[in-house]
C-alpha positions in Angstrom: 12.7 -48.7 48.5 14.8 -50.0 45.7 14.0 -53.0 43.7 16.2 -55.4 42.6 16.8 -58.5 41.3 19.1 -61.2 42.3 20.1 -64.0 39.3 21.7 -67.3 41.3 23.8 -68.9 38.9 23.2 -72.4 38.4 20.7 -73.8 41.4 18.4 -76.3 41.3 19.6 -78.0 37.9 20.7 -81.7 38.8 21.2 -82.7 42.2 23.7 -80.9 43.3 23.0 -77.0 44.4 19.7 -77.4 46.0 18.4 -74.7 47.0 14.4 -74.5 48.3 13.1 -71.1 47.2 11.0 -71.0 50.2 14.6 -71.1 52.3 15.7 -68.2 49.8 12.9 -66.0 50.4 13.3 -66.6 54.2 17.0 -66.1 53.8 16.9 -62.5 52.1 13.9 -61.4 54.4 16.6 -62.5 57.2 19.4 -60.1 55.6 16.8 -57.3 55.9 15.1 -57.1 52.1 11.6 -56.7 51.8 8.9 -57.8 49.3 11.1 -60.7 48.8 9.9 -62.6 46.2 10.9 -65.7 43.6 10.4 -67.0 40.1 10.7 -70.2 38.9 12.7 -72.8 40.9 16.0 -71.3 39.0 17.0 -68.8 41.1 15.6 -65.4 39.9 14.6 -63.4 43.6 13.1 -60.0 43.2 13.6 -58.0 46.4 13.6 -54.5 47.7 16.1 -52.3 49.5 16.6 -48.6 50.8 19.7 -48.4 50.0 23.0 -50.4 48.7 24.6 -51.2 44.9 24.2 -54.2 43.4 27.6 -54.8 43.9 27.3 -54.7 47.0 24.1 -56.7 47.5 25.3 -59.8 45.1 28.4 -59.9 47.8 25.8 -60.2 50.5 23.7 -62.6 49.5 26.6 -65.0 48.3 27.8 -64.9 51.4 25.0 -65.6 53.4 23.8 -68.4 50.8 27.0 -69.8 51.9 27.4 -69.7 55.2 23.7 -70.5 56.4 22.5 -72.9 53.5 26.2 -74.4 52.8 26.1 -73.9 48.6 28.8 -72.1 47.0 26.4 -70.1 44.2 28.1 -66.8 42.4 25.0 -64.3 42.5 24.7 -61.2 40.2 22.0 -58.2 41.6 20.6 -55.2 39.0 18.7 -52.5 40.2 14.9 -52.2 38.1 16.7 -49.3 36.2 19.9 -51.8 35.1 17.2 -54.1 33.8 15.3 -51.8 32.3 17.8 -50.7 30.5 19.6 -54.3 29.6 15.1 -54.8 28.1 15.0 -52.0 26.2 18.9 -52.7 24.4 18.4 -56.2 23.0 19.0 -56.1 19.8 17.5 -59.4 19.0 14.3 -59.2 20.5 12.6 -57.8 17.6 13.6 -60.9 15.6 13.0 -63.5 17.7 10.4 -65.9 17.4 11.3 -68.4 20.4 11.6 -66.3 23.5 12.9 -69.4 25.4 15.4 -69.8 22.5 16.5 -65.6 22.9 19.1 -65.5 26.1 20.3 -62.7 28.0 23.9 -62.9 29.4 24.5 -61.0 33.2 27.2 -60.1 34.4 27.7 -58.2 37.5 30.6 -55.8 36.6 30.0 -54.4 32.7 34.0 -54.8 32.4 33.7 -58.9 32.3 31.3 -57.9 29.3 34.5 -57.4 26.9 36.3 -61.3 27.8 32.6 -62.7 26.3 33.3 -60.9 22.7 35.2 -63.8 22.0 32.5 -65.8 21.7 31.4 -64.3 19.0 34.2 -66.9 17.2 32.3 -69.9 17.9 29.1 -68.3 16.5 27.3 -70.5 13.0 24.8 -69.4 11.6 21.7 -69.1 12.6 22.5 -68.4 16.0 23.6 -64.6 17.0 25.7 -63.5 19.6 26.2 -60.1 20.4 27.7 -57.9 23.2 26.0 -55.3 24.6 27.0 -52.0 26.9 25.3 -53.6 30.1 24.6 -57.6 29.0 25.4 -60.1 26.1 22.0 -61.6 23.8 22.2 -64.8 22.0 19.9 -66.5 20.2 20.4 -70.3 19.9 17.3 -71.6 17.9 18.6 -75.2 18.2 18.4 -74.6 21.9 21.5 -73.7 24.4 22.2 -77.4 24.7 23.0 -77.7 21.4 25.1 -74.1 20.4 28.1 -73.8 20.7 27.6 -70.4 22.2 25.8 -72.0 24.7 28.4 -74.4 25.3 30.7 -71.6 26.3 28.6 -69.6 28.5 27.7 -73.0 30.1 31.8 -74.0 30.7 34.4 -72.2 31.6 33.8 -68.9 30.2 30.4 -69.2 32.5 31.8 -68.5 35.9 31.1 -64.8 36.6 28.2 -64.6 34.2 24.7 -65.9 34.4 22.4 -66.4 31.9 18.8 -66.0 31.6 15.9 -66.9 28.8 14.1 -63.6 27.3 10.5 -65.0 28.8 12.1 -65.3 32.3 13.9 -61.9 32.1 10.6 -60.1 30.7 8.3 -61.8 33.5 11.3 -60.8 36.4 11.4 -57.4 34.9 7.9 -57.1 35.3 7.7 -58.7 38.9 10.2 -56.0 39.6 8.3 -52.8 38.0 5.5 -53.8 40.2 4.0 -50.9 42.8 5.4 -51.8 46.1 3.3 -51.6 49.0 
């Protein structure tokens, strides 16, 4: 069995997009994944399958999220090995300080990677923006709220992405690499 991880965009901030993570886990058990389990109440599920890309899982789950709990949610799905790899090439880790202040950008197809270069234009200094092979990294030390590279991946340009602090992608990567029984 596969592991993988599933990144909900934008549940459980405000009122609208409630989703339970109890109702989650019980959802993806329900679509056949095992060792379901979830981080935070933001969204982050680890789960395991014997077979299927990401692709094909993200489709899945989106679907069902929308048909059986009524929320329209994009979801983006990497294998262990896609996150492994999107850990091991941040180039800003070694410099930050804040890991809540150090963000990974997902994206489920590495092509929508190239339309987020442009935000390299809104970029001041001391926040970093940089696009990757398989993700984007920022670091906003003033907080997302108040950078304006946050303010992008937040609004429009935020759509088909998803975005994630360093803590919570190093404690879901580890969650993932665990033995599963």
């Amino acid at each position: 069995m596969t592991p993988f991880i599933a990144l909900l965009r934008g549940i459980n901030v405000g009122k609208a997009k409630r989703i339970p993570m109890a109702e989650l886990r019980s959802l993806l058990t329900r679509l056949g994944y095992t060792s379901v389990a979830t981080l935070l109440n933001s969204g982050n599920v680890v789960f395991h399958a014997a077979k299927g890309a990401p692709a094909r899982h993200a489709a899945q789950i989106a679907i069902a999220i929308s048909s059986e709990l009524r929320v329209e949610v994009p979801v983006i799905v990497k294998s262990v090995a896609e996150l492994a790899t999107i850990v091991s090439e941040n180039p800003l880790a070694e410099g930050a300080l804040d890991h809540s202040r150090l963000l990974v950008t997902f994206v489920q197809n590495n092509k929508t990677l190239s339309a987020l270069e442009a935000i390299g234009d809104v970029v001041v200094s001391p926040e970093r923006f940089v696009v990757g092979k398989h993700a984007a990294y920022s670091y906003c030390p003033g907080g997302i709220l108040e950078s304006k590279v946050g303010g992008v991946l937040l609004g429009k340009a935020g759509i088909s992405v998803t975005t994630r602090n360093w803590a919570t992608v190093l404690k879901l990567y580890a969650l993932a690499s665990e033995p599963h029984a």
